[in-house]
N, C-alpha and C positions, 0 to 999 in steps of 0.2 A: 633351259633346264631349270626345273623349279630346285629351290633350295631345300635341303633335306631336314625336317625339324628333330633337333638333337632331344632326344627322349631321354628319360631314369625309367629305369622300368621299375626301380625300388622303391622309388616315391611310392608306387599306385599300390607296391604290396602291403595289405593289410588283413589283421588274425579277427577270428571273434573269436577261438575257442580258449586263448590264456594271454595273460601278459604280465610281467614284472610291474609291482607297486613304484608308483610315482617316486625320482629320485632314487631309485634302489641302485643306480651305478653312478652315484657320488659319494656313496659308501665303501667303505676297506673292503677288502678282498674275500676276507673272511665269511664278512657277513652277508656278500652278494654270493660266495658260492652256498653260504648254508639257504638264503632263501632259495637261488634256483634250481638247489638239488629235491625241493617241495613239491609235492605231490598237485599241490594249489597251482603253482606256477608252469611246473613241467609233468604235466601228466602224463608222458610220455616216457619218461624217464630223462635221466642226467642228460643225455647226449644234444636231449631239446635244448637244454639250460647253457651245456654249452654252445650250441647255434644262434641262440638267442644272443648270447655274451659278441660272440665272431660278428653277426648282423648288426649289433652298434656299433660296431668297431669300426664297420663296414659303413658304415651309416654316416659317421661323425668325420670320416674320413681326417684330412689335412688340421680341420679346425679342432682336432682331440690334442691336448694337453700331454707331452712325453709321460708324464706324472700319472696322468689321469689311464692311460692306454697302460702303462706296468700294470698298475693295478688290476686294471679290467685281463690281462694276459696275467695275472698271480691267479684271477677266480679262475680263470679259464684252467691253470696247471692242477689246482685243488680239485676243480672238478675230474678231472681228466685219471689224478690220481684217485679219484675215490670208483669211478668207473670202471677202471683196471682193479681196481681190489674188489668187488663184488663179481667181477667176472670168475 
């Protein structure tokens, strides 16, 4: 029986249509939800901004920093409340 080769299928996913500026999630929370609530970044609207925020999250796995993950999970809550108040 051959061995089965253990795949990421996330590795292979990749966007051309937007993506966050270089280093933008080593920044406060503040200023990662104010860019990915942008039109530039989530043309989609918020909800993109926050799946994008979830997919690093998702992304950095084990090797994310407690410190660095609040943060990225404070943009995610910002966003999440400004989402719910435009609705």
């Amino acid at each position: 029986m051959a061995e089965k080769k253990k795949t990421r299928w996330v590795r292979d996913v990749k966007t051309v249509s937007t993506f966050p500026p270089k280093d933008l999630f080593t920044k406060d929370a503040a200023t990662i939800a104010r860019v990915m609530a942008t039109k530039k970044v989530s043309p989609k609207g918020i909800g993109s901004g926050i799946r994008m925020i979830q997919f690093f999250i998702n992304r950095a796995g084990k090797d994310l920093a407690p410190a660095r993950r609040n943060e990225l999970e404070k943009a995610k809550r910002i966003l999440q409340a400004k989402l719910k108040d435009k609705k």
